[in-house]
N, C-alpha and C positions, 0 to 999 in steps of 0.2 A: 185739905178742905178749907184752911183757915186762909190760903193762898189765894186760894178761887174765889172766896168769901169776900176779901180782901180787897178784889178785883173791882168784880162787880157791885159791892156794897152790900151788907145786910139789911134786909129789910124781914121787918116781923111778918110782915100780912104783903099779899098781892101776888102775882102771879113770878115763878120762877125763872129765871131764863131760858134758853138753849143751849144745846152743848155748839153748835155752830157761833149762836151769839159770844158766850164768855171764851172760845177758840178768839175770835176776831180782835176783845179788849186784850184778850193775852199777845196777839202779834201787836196792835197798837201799840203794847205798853214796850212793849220790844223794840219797836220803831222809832217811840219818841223819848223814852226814861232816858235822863242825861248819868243817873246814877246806876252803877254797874252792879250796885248789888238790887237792884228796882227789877233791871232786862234778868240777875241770875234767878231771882225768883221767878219770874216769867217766863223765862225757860223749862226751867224745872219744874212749872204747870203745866208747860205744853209738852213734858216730857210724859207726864203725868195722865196726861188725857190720850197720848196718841196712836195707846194700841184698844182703846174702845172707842175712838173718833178718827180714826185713822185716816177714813177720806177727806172729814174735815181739813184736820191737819196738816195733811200734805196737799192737799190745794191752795190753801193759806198762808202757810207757815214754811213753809219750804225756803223762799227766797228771803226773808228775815235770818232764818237759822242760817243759809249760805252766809247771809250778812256778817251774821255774828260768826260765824269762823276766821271770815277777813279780819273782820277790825278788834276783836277781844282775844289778840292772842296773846297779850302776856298772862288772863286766868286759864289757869287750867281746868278748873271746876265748873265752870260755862262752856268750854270745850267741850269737856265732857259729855256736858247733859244735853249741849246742841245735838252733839256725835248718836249719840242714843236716841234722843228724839228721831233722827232723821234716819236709823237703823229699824228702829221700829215699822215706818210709815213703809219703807221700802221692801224688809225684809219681808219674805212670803213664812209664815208659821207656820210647819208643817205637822207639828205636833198635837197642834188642835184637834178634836173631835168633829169634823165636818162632812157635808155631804158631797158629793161629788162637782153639783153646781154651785156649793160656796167656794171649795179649795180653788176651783179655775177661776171664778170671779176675784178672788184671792191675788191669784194669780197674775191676772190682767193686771188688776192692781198694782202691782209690784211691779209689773215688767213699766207700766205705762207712769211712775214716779220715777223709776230708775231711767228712763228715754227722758223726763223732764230732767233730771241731775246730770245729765252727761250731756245734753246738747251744748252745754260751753264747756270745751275742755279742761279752761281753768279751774274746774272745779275739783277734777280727776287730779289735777298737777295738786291742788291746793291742801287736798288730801294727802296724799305723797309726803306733800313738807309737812305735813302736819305726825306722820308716822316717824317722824326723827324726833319727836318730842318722846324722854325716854321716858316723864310723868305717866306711870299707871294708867290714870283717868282718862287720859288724852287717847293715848297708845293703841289699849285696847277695844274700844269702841271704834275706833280707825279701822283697825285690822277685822273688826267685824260688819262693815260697813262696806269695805271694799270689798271684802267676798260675796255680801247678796249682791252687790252692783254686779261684779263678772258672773254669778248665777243667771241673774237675768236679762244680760245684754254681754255675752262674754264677750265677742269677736269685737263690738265698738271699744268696750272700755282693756279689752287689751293692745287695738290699734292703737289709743290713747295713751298706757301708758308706755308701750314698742318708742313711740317715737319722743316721750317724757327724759330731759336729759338725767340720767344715773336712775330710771322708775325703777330697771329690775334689781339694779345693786341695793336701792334702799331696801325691798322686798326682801334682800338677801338677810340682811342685816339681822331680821326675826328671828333669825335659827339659833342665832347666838345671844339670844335675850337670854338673861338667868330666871327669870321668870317662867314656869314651865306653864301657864295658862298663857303668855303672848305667843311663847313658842311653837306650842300646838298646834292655837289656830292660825300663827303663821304657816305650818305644815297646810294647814286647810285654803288658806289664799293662794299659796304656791301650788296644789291641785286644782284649781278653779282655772288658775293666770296660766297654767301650762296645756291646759287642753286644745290640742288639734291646733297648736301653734308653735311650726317649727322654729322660726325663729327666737321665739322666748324661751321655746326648749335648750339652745342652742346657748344663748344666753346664759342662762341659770345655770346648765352645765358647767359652763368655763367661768364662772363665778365660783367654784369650788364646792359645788353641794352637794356631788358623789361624797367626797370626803368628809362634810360633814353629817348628810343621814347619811353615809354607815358608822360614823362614831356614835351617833345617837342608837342607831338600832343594834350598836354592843353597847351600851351605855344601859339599854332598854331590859337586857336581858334577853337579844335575839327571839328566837322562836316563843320563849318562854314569857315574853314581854308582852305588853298588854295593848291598849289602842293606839298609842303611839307608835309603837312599831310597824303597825296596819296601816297608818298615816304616810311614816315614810315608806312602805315598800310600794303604796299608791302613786307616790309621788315617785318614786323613781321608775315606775313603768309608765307614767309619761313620758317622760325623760327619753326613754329610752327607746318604746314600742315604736316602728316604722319612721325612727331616724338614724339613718346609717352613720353622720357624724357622730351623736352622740354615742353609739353603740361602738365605733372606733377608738372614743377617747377612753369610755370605760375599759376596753380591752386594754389600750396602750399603757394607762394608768392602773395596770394589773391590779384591778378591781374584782378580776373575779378570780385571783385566790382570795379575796376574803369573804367569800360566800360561803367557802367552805365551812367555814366552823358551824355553819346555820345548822346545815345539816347529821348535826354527831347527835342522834340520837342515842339515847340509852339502852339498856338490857330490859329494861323493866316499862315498857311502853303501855303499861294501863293507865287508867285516868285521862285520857287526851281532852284538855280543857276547851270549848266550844273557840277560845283565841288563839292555841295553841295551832287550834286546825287552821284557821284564817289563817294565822300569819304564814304555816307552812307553807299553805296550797299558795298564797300571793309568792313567799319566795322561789317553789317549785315556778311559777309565771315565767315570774324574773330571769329564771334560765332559761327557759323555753324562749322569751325573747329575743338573746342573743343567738339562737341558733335554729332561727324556724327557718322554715324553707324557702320563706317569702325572701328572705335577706340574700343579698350575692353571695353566689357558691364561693366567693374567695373570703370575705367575712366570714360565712357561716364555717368554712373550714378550719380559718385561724383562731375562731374561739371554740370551735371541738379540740384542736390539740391544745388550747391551755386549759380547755377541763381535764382532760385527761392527763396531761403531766401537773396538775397541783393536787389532783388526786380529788377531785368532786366526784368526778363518774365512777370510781371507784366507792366513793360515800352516797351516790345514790344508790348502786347494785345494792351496799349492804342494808340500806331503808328497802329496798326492793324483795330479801330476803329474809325482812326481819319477820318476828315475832307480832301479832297485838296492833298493828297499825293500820288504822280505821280505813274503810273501804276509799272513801273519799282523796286520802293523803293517797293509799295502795295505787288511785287509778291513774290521779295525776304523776306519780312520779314512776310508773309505767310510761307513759304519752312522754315524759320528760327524759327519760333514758334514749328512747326512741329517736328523739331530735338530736339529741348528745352523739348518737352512732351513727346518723340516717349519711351514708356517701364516704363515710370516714373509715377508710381499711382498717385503722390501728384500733380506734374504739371497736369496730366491730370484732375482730378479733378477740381484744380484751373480753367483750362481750359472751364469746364463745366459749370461753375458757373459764367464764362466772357460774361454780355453782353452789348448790343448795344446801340449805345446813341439814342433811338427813342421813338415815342411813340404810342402805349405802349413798351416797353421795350421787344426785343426779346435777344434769345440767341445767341452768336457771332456764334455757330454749325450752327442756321438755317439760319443765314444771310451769310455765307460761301454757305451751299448748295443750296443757291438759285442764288448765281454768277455760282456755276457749272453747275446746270441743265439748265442756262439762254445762249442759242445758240448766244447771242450778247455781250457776254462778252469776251476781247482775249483768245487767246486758252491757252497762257502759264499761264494765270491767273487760268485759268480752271485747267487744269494742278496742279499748288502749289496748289489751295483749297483739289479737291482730296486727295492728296499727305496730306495735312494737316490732313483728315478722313481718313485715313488707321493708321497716327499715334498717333492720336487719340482714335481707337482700339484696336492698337498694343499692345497684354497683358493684357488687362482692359475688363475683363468679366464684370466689373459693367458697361462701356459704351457701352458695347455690348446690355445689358441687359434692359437698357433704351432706348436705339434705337429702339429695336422691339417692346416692350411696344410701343411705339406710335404708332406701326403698330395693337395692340392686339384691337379688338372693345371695349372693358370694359375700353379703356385709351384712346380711339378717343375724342379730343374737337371739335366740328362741328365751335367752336368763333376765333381757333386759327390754325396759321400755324407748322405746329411739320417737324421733321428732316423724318419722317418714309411719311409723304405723301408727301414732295419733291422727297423721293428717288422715292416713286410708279407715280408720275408723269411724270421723267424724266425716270425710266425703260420703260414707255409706251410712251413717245411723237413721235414727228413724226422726231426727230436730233435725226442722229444713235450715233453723240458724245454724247449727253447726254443719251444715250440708254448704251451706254458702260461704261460711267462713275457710273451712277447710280447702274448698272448690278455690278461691281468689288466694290462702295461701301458696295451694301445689303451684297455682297460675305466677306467682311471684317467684318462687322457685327457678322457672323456665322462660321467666322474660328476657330476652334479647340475649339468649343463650342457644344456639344452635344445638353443641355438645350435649346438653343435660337434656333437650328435646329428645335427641336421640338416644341416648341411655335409657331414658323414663320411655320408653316401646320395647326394653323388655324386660318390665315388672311383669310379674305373673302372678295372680290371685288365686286363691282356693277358695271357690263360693261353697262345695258343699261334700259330704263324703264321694268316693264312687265316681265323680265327676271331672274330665280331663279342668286342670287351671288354663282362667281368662285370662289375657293382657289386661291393663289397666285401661286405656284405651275403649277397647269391646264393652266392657263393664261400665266404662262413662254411658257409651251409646245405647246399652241395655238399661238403664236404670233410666235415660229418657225417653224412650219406647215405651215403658211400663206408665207413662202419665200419673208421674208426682206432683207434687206442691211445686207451684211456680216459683217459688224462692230457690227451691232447689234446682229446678232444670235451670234458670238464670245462673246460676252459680257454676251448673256444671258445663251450659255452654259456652261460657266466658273462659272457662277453665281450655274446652278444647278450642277456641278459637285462637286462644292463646299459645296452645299448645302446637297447632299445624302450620302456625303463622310463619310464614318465610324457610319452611321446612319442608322439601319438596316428598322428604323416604315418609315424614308422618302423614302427609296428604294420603301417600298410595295406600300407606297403611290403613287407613280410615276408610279410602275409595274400596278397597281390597273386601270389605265386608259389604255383599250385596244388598241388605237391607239396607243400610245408612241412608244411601240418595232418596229411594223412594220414602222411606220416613219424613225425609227432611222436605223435598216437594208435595207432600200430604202434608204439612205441617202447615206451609207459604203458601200454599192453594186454599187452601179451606178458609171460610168468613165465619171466623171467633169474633168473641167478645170483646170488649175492650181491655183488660185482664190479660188476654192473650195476644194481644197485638206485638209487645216485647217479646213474647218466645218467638212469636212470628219473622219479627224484623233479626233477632240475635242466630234464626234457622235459615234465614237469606246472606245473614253474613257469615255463616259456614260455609254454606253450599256457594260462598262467591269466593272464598277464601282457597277452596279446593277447584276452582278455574282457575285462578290467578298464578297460583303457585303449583300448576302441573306439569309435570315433565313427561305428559304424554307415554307415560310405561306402561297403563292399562287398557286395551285396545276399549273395551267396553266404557270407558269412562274417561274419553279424551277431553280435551277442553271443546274441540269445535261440538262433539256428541254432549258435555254435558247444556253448551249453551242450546242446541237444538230440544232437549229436552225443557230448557227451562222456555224455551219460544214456545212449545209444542204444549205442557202440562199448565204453565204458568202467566207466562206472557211477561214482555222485558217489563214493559210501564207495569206492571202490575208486581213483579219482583224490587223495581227500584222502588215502587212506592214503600212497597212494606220493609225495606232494607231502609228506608226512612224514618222508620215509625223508632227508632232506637234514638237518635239526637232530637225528635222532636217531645220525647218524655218527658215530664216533669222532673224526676227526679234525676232525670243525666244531668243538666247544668249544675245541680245543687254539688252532684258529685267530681263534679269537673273542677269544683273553685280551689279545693287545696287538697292537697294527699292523707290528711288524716280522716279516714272514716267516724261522719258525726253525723247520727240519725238518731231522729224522735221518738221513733219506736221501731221494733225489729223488725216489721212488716212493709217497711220503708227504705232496709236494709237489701238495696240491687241490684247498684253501682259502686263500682271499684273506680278509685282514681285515676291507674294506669291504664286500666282497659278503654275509659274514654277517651284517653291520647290514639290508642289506636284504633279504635272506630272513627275518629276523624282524621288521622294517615288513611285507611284503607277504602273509606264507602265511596270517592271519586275517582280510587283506580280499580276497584269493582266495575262500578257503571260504565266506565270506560271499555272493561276487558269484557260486561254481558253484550253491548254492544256492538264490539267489533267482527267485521267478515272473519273469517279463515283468509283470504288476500290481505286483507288487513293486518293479519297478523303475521303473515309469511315477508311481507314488506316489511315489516318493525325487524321482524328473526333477521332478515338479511342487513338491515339499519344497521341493527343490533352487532351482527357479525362485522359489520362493514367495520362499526365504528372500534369494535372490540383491535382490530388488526391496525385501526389508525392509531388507536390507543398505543398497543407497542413497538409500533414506527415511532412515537414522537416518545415514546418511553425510551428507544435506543437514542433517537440524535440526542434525547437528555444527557443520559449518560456520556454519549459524545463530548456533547457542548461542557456537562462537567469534565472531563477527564484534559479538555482542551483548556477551563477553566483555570485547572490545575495547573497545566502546563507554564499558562501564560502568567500564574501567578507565581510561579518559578522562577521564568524569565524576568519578570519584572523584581525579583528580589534580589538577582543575580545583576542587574541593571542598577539595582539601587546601592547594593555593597558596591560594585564597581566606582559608580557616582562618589559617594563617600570617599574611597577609597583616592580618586583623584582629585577632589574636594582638599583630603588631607595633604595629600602630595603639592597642590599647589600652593596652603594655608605655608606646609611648610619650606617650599622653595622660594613665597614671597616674605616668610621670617628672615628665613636664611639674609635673602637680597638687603633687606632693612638693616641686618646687625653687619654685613660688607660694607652699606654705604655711613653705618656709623662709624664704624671703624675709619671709612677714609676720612671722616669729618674729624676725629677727635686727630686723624695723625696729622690732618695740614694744619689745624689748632697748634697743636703741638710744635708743630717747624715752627712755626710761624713766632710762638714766645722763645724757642730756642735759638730763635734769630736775632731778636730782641736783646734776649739774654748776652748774647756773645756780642751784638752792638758796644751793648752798656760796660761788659767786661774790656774791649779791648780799648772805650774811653778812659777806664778807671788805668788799665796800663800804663799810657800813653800820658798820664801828669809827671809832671814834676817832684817827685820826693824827694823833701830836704828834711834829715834829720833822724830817716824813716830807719830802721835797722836793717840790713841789707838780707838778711837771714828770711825777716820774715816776709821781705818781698817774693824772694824767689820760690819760697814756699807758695806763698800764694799766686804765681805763676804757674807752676808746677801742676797745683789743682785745678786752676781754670784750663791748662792742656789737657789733660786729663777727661774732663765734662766735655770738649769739644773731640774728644776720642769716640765718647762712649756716643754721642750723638750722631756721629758718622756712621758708628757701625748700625744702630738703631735706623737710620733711613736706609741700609742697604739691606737689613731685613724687611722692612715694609716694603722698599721695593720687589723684592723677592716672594712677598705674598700678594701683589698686586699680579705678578706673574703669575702664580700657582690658581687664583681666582679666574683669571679669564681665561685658562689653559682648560679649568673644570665647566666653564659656561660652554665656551667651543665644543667641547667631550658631552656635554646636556644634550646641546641643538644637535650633534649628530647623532643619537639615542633618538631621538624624537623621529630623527627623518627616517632612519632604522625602522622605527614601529608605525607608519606610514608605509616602508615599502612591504613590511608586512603584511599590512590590508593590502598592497598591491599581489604580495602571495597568495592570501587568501581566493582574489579574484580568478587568478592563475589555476589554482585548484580546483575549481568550480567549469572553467572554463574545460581543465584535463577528464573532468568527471564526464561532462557531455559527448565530449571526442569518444570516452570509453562505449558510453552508451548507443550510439552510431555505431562507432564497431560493431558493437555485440545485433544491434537488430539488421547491419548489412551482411553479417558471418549468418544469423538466420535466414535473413532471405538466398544465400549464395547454398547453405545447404540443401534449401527447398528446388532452386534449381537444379544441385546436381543428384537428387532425387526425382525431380521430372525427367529429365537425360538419362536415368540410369532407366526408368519406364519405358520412355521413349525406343531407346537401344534396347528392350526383350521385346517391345512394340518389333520394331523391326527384325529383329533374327526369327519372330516368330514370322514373318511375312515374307519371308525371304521364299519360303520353302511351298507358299500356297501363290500358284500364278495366278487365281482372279484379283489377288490386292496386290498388284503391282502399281497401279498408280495410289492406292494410298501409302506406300514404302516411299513415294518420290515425295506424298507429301511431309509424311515424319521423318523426311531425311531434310526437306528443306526447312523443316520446323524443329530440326534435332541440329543445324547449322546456325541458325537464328541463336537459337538457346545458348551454342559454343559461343558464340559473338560477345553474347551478353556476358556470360560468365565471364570472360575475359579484361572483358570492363569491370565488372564488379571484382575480379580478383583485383586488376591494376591499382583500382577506388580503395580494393584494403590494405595493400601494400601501400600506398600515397598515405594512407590514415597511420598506418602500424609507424611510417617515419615521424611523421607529425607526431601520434603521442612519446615516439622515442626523443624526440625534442624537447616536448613538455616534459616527460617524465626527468631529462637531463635539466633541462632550465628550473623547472623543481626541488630537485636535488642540489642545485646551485643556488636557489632562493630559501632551500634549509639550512644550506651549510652559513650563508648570510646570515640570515636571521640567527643561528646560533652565534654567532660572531660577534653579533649585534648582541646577544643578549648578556653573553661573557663579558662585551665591553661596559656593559650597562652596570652589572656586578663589580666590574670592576672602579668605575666610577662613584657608583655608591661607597666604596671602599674608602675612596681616594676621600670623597667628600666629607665623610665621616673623623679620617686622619686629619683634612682639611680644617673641619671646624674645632678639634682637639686642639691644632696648632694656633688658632684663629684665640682661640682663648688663653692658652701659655702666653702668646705675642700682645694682649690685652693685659694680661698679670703682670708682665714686663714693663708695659708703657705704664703702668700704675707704679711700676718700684721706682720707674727713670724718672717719672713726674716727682717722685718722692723727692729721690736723692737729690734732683735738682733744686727742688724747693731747701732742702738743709744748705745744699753748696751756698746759694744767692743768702739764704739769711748768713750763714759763715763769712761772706764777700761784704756783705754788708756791714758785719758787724765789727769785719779788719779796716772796713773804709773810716768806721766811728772810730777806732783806736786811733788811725793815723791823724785823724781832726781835732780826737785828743791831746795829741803828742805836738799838734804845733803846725802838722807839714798840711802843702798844698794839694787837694784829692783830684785830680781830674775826673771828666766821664768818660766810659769804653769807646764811648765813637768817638772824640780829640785823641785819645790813648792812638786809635787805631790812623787816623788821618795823620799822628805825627810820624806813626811807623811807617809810616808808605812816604813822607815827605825825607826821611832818612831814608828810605830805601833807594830814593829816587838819587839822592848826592852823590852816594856810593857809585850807582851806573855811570854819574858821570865823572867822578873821578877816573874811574877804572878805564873810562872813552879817553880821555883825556892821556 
């Protein structure tokens, strides 16, 4: 007060100001004080004023405080008090005592300050930077200022901060305040910033905040932890409800093993503290979200089997079985078992085999169905158990299968309760709820189960002493004749539409009792109430369901006879209408949205999820089949037939086309090893060619210095020694004749493998041409094959001939003997000549062929004994080429020892040519050595001439 006082001035006497007026000097003083402690008091009165002046205020004062955020950011303490002023003005108080038209005018208020704060973004950013200030003061009036802003304008000011560079990392940041009041209501801005925004979801995710609220929520004390906990489990069903990314990373990041531990409850489950329940039912959520129906059947299955192998589903059964656990937790983790098992063989199983801690020990199946069929039980309890046996069935022919088995007499125990006489207790009791629960379980039983259709036709019933037993069946149809509660004929005609649907022996069964039709046409004919309109429409999709699916076995109740009846009693338009009146109901779409049964009250309870999938499969192939002629239908039958026969026409050329598939996939593997196979053969016949023409290369290298060498030697000869000792001359003559030995013999071995090389290339190319005239064999054989087949169909026709000739001749010996056919004897003797003619050709024609193939068959035989020739030589070639390259490589070890020794010899020569240059004497070089030997050679001849 001494602030405000301060402002405006004291004055003893005169009138006082306004709360508008001193707002006004307070933003002046804000606008013009050069001293910063002048604007922190000033603030701190307009902090002061602004939740009983609130409209003032933030009319006013709004753009000053923005101001002071920009420019006074090294105080913290004027951050602060801006930060709170402007929380105030924004924030909507919900806690107040107000009436209805203040809180919305409230309301306005707040949304229409927060629309002024955000329309420059820089404001939003400005705030951001201002949440890295780890100052207390600063901090957390930030962090509570930006949650009323996303209250009252979430979608803008999360666009805002979406596209703010690092907005959601700083937001991240909160989690990890040690301060457990920043950290909080950081939990609380991270539920605000993550609603109905997947990509912030997305974000925050992979920012690592799975891992850190669940550190928090065991940090918390799990289940047993208090608002915090309730915070994060909120915030992570953001996260995670209807986003399939984040629901993948949680699974990948085996996140939900550690759900488990949430659920270990104790022995001693009294006392369930009002948070206790909260935080379960939110983490019962949390499962259910990873595995509701809504999510793809490949997600929802991969996180049922990691509940089930880290042992959750197991730790819900035993909450399911336990002791003391309040109806609320009981129901949800009912419904959440349900989603756990719903399509999953293995859970469901698991399921089957879960029972009850009693004694004797029943199965948790029939201690469920005895809470549903029990009229004293709540209804939503009632409800989840249901809900838990449809997804129980769901997919699981084996549970199907066992179910009615306890209905089958051969599997009746007279000692024990079974699942199959709860449901026949509760279809018949005197509660239409349990008359319709039971009705929609038998019908779950029998969905899209042929088998169990027909087993369940023969249950047999004992209604009373003295009296033969009903089929189950008869007994449906009896207890709707008796006109019960509409809940219950709903129930039970759901139950048998379910039950004859696509079942042609349960149709007749049904057709088989002569009351049924006329009931049901008394039913669709008469103008009821609105009340009755759904039995009406649900007794048109009987009686259309037994046209549909009739196989014409009972002469009184064929399809063309029941639709003349339904023209005759009913009328078509007047049958499709009221076969109408079932999808246009209120409560069918409600029940259409999702498979878990969730109704208001139980008089609401009369739709089944599954039954409206097939009411909208079947009511346009009804109106279809009330509609059509008998010609109509006898064209479809023949369609039908026609197509049934093209069916496996094109079913055989399939298998055809596979088996030929096959073949060619043979062939072409047999084509491709072959490929390969000459692939390598040529890889390695052009190694081979490469290490031959090395080989010539190193040998004329070779001559070639060895040419050199013996140059240079017979120069060194060829000088003059004076002085030289005569010993070590001759010595060293000796060893250079020698090197010129070894060199000689060395070129007549190369020569000799240059032989043996292209003796083996000649021997290749004739192989080659070999397996060439072999394809010309081949040809040859094919050609002999034809020659044989000729034969064989001219040997048949010559023996058809001389079976006509051999007729012809009893033709005549019989005619010989009767003279009025004497000119037909002249004609089968001229037609029994003709024939001779011919035969005689045709013999001559097999004889000319029988030489032919004795040709072929010789020239055959001549082109096998080749071709073995050829393949011997081939073998033997390989042999050769193999010893070849053996030798090819000795002769290569050789030329490396010869290159050796050569090399010692020349340095040896060498280092006797240094001795003799030491000694004094004159060294010649091998080419003078050798020029003066040939110049003495020459003297000699002609002396000798001479």
């Amino acid at each position: 007060m001494n602030v405000i006082r301060g402002v405006i001035g004291w004055q003893a006497a005169g009138p006082q100001p306004s709360g508008a007026e001193t707002i006004q000097k307070l933003c002046d003083r804000v606008a013009s004080s050069t001293l910063l402690e002048d604007r922190r008091d000033a603030v701190r009165a307009l902090k002061s004023l602004s939740k009983k002046y609130r409209m003032e205020v933030g009319t006013q004062a709004m753009d000053h405080l923005i101001n002071v955020l920009q420019t006074d950011r090294s105080d913290s303490e004027i951050l602060g008090y801006a930060l709170d002023t402007l929380y105030n003005i924004i924030c909507n108080d919900e806690e107040e005592e107000q009436d209805e038209n203040a809180q919305k005018q409230a309301d306005d208020l707040g949304a229409q300050f927060t629309e002024t704060f955000i329309q420059d973004s820089e404001h939003v950013t400005l705030l951001l930077t201002l949440l890295e200030e780890f100052d207390f003061h600063v901090r957390w009036p930030g962090v509570k200022l930006l949650t009323a802003l996303l209250k009252n304008q979430g979608v803008q000011v999360q666009g805002i901060i979406l596209v703010s560079p690092m907005g959601v990392s700083r937001l991240m940041d909160l989690l990890a305040d040690s301060r457990e009041v920043i950290r909080n209501d950081g939990l609380l801005l991270l539920q605000q910033l993550t609603k109905s925004n997947a990509a912030i979801q997305k974000i925050v995710a992979f920012e690592n905040a799975f891992e850190r609220l669940l550190d928090i929520i065991t940090e918390e004390g799990s289940s047993d932890g208090g608002i915090v906990v309730e915070d994060c489990l909120l915030l992570l069903l953001n996260l995670l409800k209807n986003n399939s990314s984040n629901q993948n990373f949680f699974k990948e990041g085996s996140y939900i093993q550690r759900m488990k531990p949430w659920f270990e409850v104790g022995d001693d489950n009294s006392g369930w503290s009002a948070q206790k329940v909260t935080n379960l039912h939110l983490m019962l959520q949390l499962v259910r979200v990873m595995v509701s129906p809504v999510n793809s059947p490949g997600a929802t299955a991969s996180c049922q089997k990691s509940m089930y192998q880290c042992g959750l589903l197991q730790q819900l059964c035993t909450i399911l079985m336990a002791t003391g656990v309040p109806a609320d937790i009981l129901t949800e983790t009912i419904n959440t078992v349900s989603e756990v098992i719903r399509g999953s063989q293995v859970n469901q199983d698991y399921f089957a085999s879960v029972n009850a801690p009693s004694n004797p020990p029943r199965p948790a199946i029939v201690v469920l169905l005895m809470s549903m069929v029990n009229e004293r039980q709540p209804f939503v309890l009632r409800c989840a158990v249901l809900y838990c046996f449809q997804c129980f069935l769901y997919k699981n022919q084996k549970g199907q299968s066992e179910i009615v088995a306890t209905l089958l007499p051969s599997t009746i125990d007279a000692n024990s309760i079974s699942a199959g006489q709860l449901l026949c207790g509760g279809l018949f009791s005197a509660d239409s709820l349990s008359n319709w629960c039971a009705a929609v379980a038998l019908a779950h039983a029998l969905q899209d189960n042929l088998t169990q259709k027909e087993q369940l036709l023969r249950v047999q019933l004992a209604t009373s002493l003295g009296k033969p037993p009903v089929s189950l069946l008869q007994q449906c149809t009896n207890i709707l004749s008796q006109g019960s509660k509409v809940q219950t004929r709903v129930g039970l005609l759901m139950l048998l539409c379910t039950w004859i649907n696509n079942c042609p022996i349960a149709v007749t069964h049904f057709l088989h009792n002569q009351e049924n039709v006329p009931f049901l046409t008394a039913q669709i004919s008469e103008n009821l109430g609105e009340d009755e309109r759904l039995v009406q429409g649900l007794c048109a999709l009987l009686l259309g369901i037994c046209i549909y699916y009739n196989d014409n076995s009972l002469e009184n109740y064929t399809k063309e006879k029941l639709k003349q009846l339904i023209e005759k009693r009913i009328g078509k338009e007047n049958f499709v209408e009221k076969l109408g009146f079932i999808t246009k109901h209120e409560l069918y779409s409600r029940a259409a949205q999702k498979p878990q049964p969730v109704f208001p009250s139980p008089e609401q309870m009369l739709f089944d999820h599954e039954f409206t999938k097939l009411v909208k499969e079947l009511e346009g192939m009804i109106t279809k089949a009330v509609h059509k002629s008998s010609e109509e239908e006898k064209k479809e039958e023949e369609v039908k037939k026609t197509l049934e026969q093209h069916d496996n026409i094109v079913t055989q050329y399939k298998e055809l086309i596979r088996e030929q598939d096959a073949q060619i996939q043979q062939l072409k593997e047999q084509v491709s090893s072959m490929s390969s196979q000459n692939e390598q053969m040529q890889t390695t016949l052009t190694q081979q060619l490469s290490q031959i023409q090395q080989h010539k290369d190193q040998y004329n290298i070779l001559k070639l210095k060895l040419g050199k060498e013996n140059q240079s030697n017979s120069q060194g000869d060829g000088s003059q020694i004076n002085g030289l000792q005569t010993e070590e001359l001759t010595q060293l003559r000796e060893e250079v004749e020698e090197l010129r030995k070894q060199h000689s013999l060395l070129q007549t071995q190369l020569s000799e493998k240059d032989t043996l090389i292209n003796t083996l290339r000649s021997e290749t190319m004739q192989a080659v041409e070999g397996s060439a005239e072999g394809s010309d064999n081949t040809e040859l054989l094919k050609e002999l094959e034809a020659l044989r087949n000729q034969i064989q169909s001219q040997s048949a026709e010559i023996n058809q001939m001389k079976a006509e000739r051999q007729e012809l001749l009893r033709r005549a010996e019989a005619g010989s003997s009767d003279a009025v056919s004497g000119s037909d004897g002249s004609l089968d003797a001229a037609k029994m000549a003709e024939l001779d003619s011919r035969l005689a050709a045709q013999t001559a024609e097999t004889e000319r062929l029988k030489e032919e193939a004795k040709s072929s068959s010789e020239t055959r035989a001549d082109l096998e004994q080749q071709l073995a020739s050829a393949t011997s030589t081939v073998a033997i070639l390989q042999t050769e080429k193999s010893k070849l390259q053996t030798e090819v490589q000795e002769s290569k070890k050789e030329q490396d020892d010869l290159l050796m020794l050569l090399a010692d010899q020349d340095q040896k020569i060498h280092s006797l040519k240094q001795r003799l240059k030491d000694l004094g004497e004159t060294v010649d070089d091998e080419d003078d050595l050798d020029a003066r030997d040939q110049t003495d050679d020459d003297e000699e001849d002609d002396e000798d001439e001479d």
